[in-house]
Z-matrix of the N, CA and C atoms (Angstrom, degrees):
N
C 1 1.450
C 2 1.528 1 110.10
N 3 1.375 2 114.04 1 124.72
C 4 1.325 3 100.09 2 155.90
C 5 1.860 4 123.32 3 -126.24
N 6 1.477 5 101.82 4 148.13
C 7 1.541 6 107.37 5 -169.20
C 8 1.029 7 123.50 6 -88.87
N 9 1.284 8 127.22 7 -159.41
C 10 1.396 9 127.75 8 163.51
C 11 1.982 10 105.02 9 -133.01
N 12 1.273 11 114.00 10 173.82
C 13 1.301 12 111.02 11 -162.39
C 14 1.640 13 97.50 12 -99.86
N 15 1.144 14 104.34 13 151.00
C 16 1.816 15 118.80 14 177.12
C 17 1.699 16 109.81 15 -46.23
N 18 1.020 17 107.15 16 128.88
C 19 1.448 18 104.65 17 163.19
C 20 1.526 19 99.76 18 -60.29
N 21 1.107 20 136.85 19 -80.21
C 22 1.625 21 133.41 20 -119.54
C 23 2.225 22 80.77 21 -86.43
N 24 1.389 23 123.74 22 17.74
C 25 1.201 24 122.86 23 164.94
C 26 1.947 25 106.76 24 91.47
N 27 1.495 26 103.01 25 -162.42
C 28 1.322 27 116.01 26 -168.96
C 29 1.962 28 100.83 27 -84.43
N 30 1.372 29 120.62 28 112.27
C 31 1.468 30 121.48 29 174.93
C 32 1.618 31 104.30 30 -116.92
N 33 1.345 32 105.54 31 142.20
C 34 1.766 33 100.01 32 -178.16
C 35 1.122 34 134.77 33 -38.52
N 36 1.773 35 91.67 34 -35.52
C 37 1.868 36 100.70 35 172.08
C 38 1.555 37 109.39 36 -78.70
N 39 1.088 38 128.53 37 -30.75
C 40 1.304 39 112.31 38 179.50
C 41 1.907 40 110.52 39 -74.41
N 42 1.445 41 95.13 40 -30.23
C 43 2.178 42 88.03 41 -176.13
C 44 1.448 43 94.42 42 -79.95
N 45 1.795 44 141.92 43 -15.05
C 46 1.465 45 105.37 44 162.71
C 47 1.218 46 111.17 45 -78.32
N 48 1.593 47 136.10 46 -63.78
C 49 0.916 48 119.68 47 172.50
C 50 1.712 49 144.78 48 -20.63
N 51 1.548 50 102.61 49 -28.35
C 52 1.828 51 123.02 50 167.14
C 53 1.320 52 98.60 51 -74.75
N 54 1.573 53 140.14 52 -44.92
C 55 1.426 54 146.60 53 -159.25
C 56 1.434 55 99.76 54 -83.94
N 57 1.551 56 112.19 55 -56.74
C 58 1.738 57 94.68 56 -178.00
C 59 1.693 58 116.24 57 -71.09
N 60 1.136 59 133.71 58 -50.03
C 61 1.508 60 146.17 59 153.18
C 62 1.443 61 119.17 60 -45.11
N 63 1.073 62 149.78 61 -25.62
C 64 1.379 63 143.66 62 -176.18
C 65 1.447 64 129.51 63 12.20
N 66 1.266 65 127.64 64 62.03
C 67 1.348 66 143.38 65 175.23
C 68 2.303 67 99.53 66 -11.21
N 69 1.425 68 91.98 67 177.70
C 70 1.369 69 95.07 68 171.43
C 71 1.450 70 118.98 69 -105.94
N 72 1.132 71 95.06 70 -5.87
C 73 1.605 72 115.06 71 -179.16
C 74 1.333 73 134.96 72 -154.56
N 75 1.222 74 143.61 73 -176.29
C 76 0.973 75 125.02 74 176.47
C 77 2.002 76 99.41 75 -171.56
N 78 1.900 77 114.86 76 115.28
C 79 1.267 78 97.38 77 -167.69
C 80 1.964 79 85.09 78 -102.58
N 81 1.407 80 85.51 79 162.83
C 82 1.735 81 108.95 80 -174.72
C 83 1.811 82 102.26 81 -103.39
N 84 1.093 83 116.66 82 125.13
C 85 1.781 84 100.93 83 165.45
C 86 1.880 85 101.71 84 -126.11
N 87 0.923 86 98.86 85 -147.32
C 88 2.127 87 99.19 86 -140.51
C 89 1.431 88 75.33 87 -87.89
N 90 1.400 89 130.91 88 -32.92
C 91 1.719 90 116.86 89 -165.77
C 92 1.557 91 109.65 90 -75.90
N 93 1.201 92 116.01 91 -27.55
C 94 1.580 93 114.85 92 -174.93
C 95 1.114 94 118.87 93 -64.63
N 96 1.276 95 137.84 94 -10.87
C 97 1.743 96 145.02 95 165.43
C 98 1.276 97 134.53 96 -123.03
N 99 1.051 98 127.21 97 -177.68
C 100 1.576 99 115.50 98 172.84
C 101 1.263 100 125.61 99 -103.56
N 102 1.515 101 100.17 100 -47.82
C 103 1.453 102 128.48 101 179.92
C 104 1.323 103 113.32 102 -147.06
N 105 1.709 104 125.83 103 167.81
C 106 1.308 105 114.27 104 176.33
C 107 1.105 106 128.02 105 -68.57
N 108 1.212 107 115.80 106 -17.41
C 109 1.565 108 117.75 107 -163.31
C 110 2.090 109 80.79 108 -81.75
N 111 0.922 110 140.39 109 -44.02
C 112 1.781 111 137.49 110 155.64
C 113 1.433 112 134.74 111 -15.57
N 114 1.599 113 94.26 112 -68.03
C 115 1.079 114 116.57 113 167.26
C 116 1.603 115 127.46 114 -84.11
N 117 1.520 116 108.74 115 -3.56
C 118 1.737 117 117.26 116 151.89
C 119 2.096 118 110.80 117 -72.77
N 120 1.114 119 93.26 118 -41.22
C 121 1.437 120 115.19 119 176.33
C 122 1.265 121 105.72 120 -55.54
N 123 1.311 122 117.75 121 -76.47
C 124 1.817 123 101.87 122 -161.72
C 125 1.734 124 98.18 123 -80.31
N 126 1.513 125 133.53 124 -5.10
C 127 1.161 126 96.31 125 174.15
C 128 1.601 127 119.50 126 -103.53
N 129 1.214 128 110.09 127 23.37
C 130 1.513 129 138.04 128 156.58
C 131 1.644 130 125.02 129 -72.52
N 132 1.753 131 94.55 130 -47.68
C 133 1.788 132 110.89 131 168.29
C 134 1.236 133 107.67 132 -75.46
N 135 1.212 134 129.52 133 -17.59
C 136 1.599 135 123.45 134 -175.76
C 137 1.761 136 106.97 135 -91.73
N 138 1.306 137 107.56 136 -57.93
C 139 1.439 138 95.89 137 164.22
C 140 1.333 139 145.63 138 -56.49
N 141 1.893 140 106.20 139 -12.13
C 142 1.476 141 122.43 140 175.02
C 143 1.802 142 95.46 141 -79.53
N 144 1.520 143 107.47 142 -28.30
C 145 2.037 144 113.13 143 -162.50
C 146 1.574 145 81.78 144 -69.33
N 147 1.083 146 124.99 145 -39.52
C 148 1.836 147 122.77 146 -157.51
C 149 1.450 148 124.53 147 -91.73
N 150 1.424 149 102.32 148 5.91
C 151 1.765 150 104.90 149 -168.98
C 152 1.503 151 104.01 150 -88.99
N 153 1.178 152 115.00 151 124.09
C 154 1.489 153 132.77 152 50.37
C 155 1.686 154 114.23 153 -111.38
N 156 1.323 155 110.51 154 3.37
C 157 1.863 156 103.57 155 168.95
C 158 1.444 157 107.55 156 -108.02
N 159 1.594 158 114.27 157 161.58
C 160 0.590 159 114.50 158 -169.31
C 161 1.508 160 111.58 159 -103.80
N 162 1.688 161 116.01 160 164.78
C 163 1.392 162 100.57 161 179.86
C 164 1.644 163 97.48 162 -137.94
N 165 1.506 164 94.65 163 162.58
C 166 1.352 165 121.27 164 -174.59
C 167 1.677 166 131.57 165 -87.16
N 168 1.407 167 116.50 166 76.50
C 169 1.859 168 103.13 167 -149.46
C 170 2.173 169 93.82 168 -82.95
N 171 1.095 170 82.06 169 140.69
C 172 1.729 171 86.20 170 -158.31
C 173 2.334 172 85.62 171 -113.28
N 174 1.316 173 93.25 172 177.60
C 175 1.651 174 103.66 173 152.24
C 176 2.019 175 94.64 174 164.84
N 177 2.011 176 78.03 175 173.75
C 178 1.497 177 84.07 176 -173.35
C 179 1.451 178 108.85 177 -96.56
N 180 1.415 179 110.60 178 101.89
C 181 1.778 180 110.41 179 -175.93
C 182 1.535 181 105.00 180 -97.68
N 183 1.094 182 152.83 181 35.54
C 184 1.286 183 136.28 182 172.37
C 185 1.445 184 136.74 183 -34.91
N 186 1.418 185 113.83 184 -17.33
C 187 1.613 186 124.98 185 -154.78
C 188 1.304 187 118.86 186 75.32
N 189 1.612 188 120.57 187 -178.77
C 190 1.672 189 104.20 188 165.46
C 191 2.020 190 95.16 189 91.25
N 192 1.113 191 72.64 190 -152.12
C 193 1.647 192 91.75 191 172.48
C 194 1.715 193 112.23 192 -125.76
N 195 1.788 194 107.31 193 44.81
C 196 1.371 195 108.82 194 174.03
C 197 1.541 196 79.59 195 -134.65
N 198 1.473 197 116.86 196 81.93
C 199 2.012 198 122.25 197 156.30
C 200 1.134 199 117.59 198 -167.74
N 201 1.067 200 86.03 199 139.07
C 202 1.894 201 120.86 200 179.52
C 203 1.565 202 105.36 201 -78.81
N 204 1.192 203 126.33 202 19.89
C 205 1.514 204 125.71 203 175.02
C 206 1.563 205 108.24 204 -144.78
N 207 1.283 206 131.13 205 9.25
C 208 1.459 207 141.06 206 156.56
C 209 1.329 208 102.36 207 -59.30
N 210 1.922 209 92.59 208 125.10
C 211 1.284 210 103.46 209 -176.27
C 212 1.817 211 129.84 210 100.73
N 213 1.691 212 90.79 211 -27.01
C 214 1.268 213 120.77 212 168.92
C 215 1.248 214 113.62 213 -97.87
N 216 1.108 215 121.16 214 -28.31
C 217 1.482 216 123.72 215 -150.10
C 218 1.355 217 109.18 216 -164.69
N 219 1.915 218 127.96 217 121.99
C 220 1.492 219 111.87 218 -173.67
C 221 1.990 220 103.15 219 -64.18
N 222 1.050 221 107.47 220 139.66
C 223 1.293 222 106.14 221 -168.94
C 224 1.499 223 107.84 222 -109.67
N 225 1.496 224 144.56 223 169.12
C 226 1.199 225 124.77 224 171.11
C 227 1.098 226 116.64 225 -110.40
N 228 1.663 227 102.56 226 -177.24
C 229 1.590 228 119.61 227 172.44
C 230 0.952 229 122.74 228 14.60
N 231 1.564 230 150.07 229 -148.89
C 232 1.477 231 166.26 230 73.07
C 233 1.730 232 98.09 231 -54.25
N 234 1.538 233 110.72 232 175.32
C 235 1.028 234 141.90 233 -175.22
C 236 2.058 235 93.24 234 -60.57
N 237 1.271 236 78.23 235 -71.49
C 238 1.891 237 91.01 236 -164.93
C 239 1.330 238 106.49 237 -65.87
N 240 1.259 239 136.25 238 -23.01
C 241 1.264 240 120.77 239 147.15
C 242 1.138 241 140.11 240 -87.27
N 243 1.268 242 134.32 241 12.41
C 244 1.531 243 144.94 242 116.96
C 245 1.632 244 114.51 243 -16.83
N 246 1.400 245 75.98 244 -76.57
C 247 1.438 246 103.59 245 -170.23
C 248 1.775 247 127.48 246 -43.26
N 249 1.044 248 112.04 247 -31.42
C 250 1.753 249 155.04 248 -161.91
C 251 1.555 250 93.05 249 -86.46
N 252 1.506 251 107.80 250 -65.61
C 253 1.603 252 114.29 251 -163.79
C 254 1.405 253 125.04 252 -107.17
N 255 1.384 254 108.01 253 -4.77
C 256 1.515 255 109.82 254 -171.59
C 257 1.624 256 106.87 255 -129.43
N 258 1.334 257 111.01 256 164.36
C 259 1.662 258 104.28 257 170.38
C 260 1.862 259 91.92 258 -113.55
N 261 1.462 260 75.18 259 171.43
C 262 1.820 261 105.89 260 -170.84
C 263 1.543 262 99.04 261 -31.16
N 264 1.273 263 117.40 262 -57.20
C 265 1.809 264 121.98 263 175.04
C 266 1.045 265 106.28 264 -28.51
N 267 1.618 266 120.77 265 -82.05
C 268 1.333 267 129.81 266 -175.67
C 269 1.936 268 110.11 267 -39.42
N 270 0.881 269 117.77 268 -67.72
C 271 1.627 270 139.48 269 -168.36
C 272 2.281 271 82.83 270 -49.44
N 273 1.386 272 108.80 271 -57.74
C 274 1.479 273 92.80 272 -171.74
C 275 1.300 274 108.11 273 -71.01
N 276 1.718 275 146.54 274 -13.94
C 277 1.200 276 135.25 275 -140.63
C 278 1.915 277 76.33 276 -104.65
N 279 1.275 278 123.24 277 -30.86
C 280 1.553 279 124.89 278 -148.27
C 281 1.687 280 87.52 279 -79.49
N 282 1.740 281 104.38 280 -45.36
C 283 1.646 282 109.40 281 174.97
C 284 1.360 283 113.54 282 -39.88
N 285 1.227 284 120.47 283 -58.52
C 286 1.404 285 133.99 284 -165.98
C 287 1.622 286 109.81 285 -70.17
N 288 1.196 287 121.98 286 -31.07
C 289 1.870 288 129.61 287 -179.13
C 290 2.328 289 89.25 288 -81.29
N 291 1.034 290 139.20 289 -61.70
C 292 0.756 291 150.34 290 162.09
C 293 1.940 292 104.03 291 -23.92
N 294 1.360 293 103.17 292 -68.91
C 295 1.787 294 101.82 293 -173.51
C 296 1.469 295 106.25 294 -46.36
N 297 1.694 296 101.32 295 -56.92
C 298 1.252 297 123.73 296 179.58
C 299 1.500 298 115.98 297 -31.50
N 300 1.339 299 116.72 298 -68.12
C 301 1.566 300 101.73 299 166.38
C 302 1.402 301 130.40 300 -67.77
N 303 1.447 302 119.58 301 -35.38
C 304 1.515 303 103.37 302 147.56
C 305 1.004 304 138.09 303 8.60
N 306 1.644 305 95.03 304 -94.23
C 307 1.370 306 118.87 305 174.00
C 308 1.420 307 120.38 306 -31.73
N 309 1.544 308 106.32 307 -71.54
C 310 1.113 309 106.42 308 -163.80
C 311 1.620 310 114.44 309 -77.87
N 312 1.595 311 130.29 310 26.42
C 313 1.399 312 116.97 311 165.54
C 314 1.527 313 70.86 312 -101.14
N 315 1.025 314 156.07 313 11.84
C 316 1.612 315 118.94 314 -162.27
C 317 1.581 316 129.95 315 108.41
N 318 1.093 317 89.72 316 -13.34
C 319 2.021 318 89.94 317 179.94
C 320 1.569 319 108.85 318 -80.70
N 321 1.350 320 104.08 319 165.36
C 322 1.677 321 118.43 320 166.65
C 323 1.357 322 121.29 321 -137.32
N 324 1.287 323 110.29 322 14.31
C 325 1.996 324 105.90 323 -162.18
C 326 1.943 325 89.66 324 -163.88
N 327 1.332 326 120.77 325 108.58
C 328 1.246 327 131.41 326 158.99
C 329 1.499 328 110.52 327 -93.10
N 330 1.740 329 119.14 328 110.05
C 331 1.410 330 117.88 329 -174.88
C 332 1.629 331 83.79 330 -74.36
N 333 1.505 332 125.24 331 86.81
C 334 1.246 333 121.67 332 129.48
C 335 1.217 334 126.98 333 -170.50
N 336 1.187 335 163.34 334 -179.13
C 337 1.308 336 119.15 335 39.00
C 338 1.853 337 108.61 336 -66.63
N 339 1.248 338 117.48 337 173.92
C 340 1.907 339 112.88 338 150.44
C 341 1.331 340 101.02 339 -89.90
N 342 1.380 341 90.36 340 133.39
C 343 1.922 342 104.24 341 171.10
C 344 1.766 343 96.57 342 -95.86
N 345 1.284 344 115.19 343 -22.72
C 346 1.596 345 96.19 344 -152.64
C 347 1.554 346 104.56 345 -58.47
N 348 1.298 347 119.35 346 169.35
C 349 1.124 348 144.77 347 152.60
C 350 1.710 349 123.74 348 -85.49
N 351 1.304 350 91.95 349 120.15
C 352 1.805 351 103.51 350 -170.20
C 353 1.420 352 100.07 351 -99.57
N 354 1.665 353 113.58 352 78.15
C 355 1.370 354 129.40 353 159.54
C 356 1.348 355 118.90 354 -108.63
N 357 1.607 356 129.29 355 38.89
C 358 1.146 357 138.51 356 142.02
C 359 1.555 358 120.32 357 -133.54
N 360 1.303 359 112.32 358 120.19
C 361 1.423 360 100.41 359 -169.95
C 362 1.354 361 114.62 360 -88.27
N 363 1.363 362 120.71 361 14.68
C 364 1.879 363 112.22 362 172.38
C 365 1.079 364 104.50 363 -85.64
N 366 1.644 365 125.86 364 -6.12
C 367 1.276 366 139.48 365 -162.69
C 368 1.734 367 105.92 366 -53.70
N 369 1.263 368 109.71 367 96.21
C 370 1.742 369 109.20 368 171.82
C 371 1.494 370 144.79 369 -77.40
N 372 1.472 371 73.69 370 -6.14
C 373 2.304 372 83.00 371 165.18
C 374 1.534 373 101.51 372 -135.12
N 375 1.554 374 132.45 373 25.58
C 376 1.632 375 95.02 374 175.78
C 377 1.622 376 90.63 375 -130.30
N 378 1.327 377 139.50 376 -37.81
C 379 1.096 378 153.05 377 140.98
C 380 1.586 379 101.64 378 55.07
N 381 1.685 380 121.48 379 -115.20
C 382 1.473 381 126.18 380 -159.01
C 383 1.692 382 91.66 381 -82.80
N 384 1.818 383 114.93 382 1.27
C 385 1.665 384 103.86 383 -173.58
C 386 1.823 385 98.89 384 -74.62
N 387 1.433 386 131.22 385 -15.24
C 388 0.755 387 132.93 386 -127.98
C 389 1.599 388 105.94 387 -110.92
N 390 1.469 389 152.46 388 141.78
C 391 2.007 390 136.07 389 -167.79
C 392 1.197 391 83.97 390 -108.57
N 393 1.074 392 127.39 391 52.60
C 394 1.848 393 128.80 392 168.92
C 395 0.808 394 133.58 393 125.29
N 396 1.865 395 119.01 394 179.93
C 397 1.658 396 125.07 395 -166.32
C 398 1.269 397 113.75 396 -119.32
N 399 2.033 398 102.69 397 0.67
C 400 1.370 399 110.01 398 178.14
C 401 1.436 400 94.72 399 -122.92
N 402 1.608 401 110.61 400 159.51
C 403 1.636 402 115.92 401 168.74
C 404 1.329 403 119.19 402 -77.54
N 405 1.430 404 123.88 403 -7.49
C 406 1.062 405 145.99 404 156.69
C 407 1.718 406 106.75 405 -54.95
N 408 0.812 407 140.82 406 -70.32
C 409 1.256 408 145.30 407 -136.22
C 410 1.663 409 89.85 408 -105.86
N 411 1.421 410 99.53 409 -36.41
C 412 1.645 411 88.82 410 169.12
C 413 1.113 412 126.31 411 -63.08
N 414 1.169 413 111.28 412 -71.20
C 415 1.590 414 118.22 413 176.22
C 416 1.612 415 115.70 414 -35.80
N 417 1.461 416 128.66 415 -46.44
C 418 1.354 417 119.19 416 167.74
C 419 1.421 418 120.68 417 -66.50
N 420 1.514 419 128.65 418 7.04
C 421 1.014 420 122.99 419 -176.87
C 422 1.377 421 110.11 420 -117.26
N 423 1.402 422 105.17 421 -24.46
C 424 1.790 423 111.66 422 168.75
C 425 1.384 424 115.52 423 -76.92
N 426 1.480 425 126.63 424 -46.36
C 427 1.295 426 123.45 425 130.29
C 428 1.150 427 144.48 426 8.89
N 429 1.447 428 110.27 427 -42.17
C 430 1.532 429 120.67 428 -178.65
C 431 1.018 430 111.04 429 -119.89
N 432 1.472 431 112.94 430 3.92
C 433 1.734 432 118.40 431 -172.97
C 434 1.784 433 94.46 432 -109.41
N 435 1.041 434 122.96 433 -16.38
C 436 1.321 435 142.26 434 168.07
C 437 1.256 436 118.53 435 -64.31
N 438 1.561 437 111.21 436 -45.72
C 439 1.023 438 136.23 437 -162.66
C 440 1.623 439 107.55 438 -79.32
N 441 1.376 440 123.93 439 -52.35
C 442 0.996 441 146.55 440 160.42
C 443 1.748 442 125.84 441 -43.30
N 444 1.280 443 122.83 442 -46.22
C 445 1.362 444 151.19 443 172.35
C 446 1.491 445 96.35 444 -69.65
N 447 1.581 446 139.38 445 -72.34
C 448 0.920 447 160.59 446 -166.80
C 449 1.925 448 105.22 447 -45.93
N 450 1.528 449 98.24 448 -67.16
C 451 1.816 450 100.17 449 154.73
C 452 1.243 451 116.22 450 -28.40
N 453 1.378 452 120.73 451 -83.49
C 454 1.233 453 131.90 452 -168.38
C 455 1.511 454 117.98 453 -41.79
N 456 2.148 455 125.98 454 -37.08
C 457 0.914 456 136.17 455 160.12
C 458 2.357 457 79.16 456 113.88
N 459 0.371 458 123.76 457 80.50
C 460 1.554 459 150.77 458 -178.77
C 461 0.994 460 145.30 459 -161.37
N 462 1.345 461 104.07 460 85.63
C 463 2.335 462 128.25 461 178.03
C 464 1.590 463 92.82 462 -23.27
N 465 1.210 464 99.31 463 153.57
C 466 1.485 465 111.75 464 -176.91
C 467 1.708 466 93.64 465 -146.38
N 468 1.393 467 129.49 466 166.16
C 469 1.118 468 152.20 467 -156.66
C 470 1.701 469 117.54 468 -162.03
N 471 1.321 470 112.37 469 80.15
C 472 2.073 471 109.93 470 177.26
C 473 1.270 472 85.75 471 -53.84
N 474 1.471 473 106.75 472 148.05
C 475 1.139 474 140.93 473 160.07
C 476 1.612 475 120.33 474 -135.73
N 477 1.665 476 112.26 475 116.02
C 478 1.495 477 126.32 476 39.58
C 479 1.415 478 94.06 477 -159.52
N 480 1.632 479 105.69 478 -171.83
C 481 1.333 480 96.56 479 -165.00
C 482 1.273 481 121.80 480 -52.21
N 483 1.846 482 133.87 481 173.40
C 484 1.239 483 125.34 482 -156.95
C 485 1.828 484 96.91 483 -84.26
N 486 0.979 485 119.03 484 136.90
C 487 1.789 486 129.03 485 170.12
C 488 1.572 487 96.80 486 121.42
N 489 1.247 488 129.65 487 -56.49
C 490 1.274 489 126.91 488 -165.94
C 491 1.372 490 124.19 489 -14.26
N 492 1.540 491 111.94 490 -56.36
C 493 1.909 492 116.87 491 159.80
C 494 1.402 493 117.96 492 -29.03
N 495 1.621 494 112.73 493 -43.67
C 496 1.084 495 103.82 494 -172.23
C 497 1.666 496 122.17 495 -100.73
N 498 1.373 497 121.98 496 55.77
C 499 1.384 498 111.88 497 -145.07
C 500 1.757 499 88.07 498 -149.18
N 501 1.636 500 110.38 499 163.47
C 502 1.723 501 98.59 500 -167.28
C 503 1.750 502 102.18 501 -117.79
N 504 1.093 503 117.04 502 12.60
C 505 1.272 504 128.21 503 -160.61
C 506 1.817 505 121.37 504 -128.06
N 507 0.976 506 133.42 505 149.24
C 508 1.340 507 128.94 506 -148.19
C 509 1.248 508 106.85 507 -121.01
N 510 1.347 509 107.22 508 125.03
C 511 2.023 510 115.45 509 -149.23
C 512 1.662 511 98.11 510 -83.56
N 513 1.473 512 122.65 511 -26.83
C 514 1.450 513 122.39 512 164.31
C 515 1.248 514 125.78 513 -53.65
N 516 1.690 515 118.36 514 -44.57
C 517 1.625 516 109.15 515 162.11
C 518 2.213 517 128.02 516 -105.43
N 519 1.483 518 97.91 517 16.77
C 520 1.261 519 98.46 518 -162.82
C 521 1.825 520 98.67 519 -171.28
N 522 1.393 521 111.57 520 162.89
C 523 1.588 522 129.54 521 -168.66
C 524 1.446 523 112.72 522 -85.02
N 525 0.955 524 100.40 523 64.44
C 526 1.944 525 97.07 524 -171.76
C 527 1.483 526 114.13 525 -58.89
N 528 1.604 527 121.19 526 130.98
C 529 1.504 528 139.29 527 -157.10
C 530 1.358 529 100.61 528 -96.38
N 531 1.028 530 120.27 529 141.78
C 532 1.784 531 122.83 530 171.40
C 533 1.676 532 91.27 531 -127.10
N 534 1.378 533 91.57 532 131.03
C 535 2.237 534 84.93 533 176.92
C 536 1.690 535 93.04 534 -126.39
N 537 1.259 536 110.41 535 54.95
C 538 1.670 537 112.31 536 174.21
C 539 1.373 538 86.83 537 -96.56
N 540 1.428 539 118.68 538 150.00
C 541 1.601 540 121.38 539 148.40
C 542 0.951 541 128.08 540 -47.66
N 543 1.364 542 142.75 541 175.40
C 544 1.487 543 141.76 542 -156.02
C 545 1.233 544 88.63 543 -106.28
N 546 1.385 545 124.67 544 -44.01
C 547 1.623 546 123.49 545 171.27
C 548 1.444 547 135.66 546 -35.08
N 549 1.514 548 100.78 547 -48.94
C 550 1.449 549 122.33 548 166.01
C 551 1.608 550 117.23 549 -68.11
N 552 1.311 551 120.51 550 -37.56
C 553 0.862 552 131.32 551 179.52
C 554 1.697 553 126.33 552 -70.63
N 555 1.505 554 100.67 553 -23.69
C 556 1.270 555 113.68 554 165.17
C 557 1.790 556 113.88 555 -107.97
N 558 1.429 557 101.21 556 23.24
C 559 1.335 558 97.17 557 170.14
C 560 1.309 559 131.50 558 124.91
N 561 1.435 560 90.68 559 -40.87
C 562 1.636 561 119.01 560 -162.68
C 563 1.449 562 119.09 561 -66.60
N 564 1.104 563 128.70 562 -157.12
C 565 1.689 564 134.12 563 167.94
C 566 1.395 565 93.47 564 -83.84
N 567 1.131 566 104.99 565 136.42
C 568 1.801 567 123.20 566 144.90
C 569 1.105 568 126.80 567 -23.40
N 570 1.531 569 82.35 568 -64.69
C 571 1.911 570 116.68 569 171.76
C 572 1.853 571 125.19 570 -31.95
N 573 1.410 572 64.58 571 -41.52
C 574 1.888 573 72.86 572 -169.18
C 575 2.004 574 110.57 573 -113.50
N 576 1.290 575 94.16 574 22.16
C 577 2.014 576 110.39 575 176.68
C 578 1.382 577 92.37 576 -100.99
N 579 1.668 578 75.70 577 149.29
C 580 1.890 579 99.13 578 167.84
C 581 1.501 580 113.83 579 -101.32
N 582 1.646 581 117.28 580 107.96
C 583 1.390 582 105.72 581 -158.62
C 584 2.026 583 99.51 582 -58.48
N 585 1.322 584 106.13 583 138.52
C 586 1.549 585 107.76 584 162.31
C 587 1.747 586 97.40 585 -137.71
N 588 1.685 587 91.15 586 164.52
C 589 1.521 588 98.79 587 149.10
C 590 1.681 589 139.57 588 -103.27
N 591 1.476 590 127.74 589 124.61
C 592 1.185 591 143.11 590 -121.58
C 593 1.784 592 94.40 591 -124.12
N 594 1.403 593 134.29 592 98.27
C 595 1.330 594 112.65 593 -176.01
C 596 1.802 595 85.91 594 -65.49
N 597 1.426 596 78.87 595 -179.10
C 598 2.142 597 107.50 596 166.68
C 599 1.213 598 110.34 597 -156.89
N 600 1.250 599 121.31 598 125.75
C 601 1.414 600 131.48 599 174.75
C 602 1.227 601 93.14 600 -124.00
N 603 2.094 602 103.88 601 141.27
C 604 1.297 603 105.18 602 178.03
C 605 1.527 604 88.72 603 -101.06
């Protein structure tokens, strides 16, 4: 399991309760700290609350305007502008400067790269997150963002479930429908899918 940290912060009953229980993880987002030198801090006190296991400090860094370190840190691109201006090199060297700081506040698990494919354009949450409109162009670009993370020694997480690219509705307030076949969806011919409908939650 992994959690997220208390709003109202660290209270005695909540750090024994973290010390006897020790989750498997624990993700960080932009509200839980102040600054880095903060957020080096409590995820130092959390791993001292959890020893003898170990724990996993995760978050959602994508670049763009999907990070928990904007403001902290010059952050890069979006997905689709990667994608636009750089080749696979570039896109893995940016992966690897990205792990790199990671690492060193403390993380081990980036919920990302996005795998989806942005083959609907009413699409309202996956859009510029997305290295294309083909799976072609995706896949070599997640690939290298993999590739990059992987150097550094940094869990990675595709995101999100398979159809989501293609869907008009926004998985944060509502059930977005994918009605591709499962066939298509895993790759295959059209031809030979059974059209169904597929929820997706990101």
């Amino acid at each position: 399991m992994v959690i997220g940290l208390p709003p109202e912060g660290f209270t005695p009953a909540w750090e024994r309760d973290f010390a006897q229980y020790p989750p498997a993880g624990v993700i960080v987002f932009r509200r839980d700290f102040g600054d880095l030198e903060d957020l080096r801090a409590k995820i130092a006190h959390l791993r001292a609350l959890a020893r003898p296991r170990r724990l996993f400090f995760a978050l959602d860094e994508e670049g763009g305007w999907v990070s928990q370190l904007a403001g902290h840190l010059v952050v890069p691109p979006n997905a689709g502008l990667l994608a636009r201006g750089g080749t696979a090199e570039d896109v893995e060297w940016v992966a690897s400067v990205t792990a790199r700081r990671l690492r060193a506040l403390g993380f081990d698990w980036n919920f990302a790269p996005v795998a989806d494919v942005h083959s609907e354009p009413d699409n309202p949450v996956i859009g510029p997150r997305a290295y294309g409109t083909t799976p072609e162009q995706v896949s070599q670009l997640v690939a290298a963002v993999l590739r990059g993370f992987r150097a550094q020694g940094l869990a990675s997480c595709l995101k999100h479930f398979p159809g989501h690219g293609d869907t008009r509705t926004d998985s944060h307030v509502t059930l977005p429908v994918c009605d591709r076949g499962s066939g298509q969806m895993e790759g295959a011919s059209s031809r030979r899918s059974t059209r169904t409908s597929t929820p997706t939650r990101s």
